[in-house]
N, C-alpha and C positions, 0 to 999 in steps of 0.2 A: 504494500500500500504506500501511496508516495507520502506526498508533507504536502501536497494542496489537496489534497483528499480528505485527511486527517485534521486537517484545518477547516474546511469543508462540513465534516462531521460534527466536529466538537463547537462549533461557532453558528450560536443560532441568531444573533446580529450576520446572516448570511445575506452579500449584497452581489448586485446584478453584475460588479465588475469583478465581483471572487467568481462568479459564475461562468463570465468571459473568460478568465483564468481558466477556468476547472476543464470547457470545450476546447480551448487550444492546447492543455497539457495532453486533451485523452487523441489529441492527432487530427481533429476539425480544422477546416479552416475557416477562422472566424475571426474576421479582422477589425469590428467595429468597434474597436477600441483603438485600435495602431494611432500613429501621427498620419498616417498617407489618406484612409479612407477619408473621400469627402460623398456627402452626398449630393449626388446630381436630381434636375427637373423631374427626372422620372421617379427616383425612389422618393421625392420630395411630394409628388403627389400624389404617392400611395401613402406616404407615410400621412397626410390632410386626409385622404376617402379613410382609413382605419380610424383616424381621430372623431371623422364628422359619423361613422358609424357609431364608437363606443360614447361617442357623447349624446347621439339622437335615442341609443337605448338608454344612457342611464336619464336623462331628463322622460324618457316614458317611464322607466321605473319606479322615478321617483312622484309620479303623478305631475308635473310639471309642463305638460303635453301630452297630446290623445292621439290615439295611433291612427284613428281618420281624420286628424289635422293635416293640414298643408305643410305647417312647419314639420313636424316628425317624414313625411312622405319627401316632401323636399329635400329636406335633410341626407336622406336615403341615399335619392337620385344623385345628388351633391356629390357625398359619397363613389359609388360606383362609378362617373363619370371620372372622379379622381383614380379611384384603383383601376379603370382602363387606360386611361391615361400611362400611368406605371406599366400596364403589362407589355405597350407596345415597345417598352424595351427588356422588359423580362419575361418575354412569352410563357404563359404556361395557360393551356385551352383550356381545362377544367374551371379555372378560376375565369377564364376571359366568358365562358359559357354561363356562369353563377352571375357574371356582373350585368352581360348582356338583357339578362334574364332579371337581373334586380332594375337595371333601367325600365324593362317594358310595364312590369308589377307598377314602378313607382310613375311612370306617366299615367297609366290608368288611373292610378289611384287617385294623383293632381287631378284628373278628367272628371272624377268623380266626386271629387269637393269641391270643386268648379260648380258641376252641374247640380248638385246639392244647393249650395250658396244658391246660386238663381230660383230654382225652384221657393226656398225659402221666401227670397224676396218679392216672388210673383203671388206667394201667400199673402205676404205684408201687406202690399200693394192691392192686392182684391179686396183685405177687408177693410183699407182705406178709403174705398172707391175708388172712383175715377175721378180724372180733374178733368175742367172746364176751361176753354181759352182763357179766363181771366184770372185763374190760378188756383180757385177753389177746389173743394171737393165735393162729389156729389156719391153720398153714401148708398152700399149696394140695397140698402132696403127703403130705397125713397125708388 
């Protein structure tokens, strides 16, 4: 057993960069810790779509938005369109097929609190009446 192992073990203050240690001792290559990695546009806008994902659940989680909101559905779209972004320089299809597939979910979804919102207002609006060239209203039971 080595001595970042052991250290590893007995160290329950265990943190993300003893953890980068502990993947490069066991022969990974895992460099984002080094001086050289920089990140570029592309993992910079996947690293934004995983953000605007883990943030659009934990404010649903936390009741702070409704999952047939626009903002939560937006959010989404946000999301995915960022981790596509990313994929087109780190191909990988399973993930490009999930995202694809979370775009078309989260357009509907905007399609349908759109068309929601409207119908609401056409509610509104009927039991307002109608208005009169001179800006009144003329109520549906006269």
């Amino acid at each position: 057993m080595t001595s970042t192992t052991k250290t590893y073990r007995n160290n329950k203050n265990f943190s993300l960069l003893g953890f980068g240690l502990l993947v490069y001792k066991a022969g990974l290559n895992f460099n984002a810790f080094s001086e050289e990695s920089q990140v570029d546009l592309f993992d910079a806008a996947g690293i934004v779509g995983a953000g605007l994902y883990l943030a659009s659940y934990a404010l649903l989680s936390t009741d702070r938005i409704s999952a047939n909101g626009a903002k939560y559905i937006g959010m989404n779209l946000a999301a995915a369109v960022c981790m596509l972004i990313s994929l087109t320089a780190n191909w990988n299809a399973p993930s490009f097929f999930v995202q694809v597939c979370w775009v078309i979910f989260s357009l509907n979804g905007l399609f349908n609190c759109y068309k929601t919102q409207n119908q609401q207002r056409s509610v509104q609006l009927a039991t307002l009446g109608t208005a009169t060239p001179n800006g009144t209203f003329v109520s549906p039971a006269n």
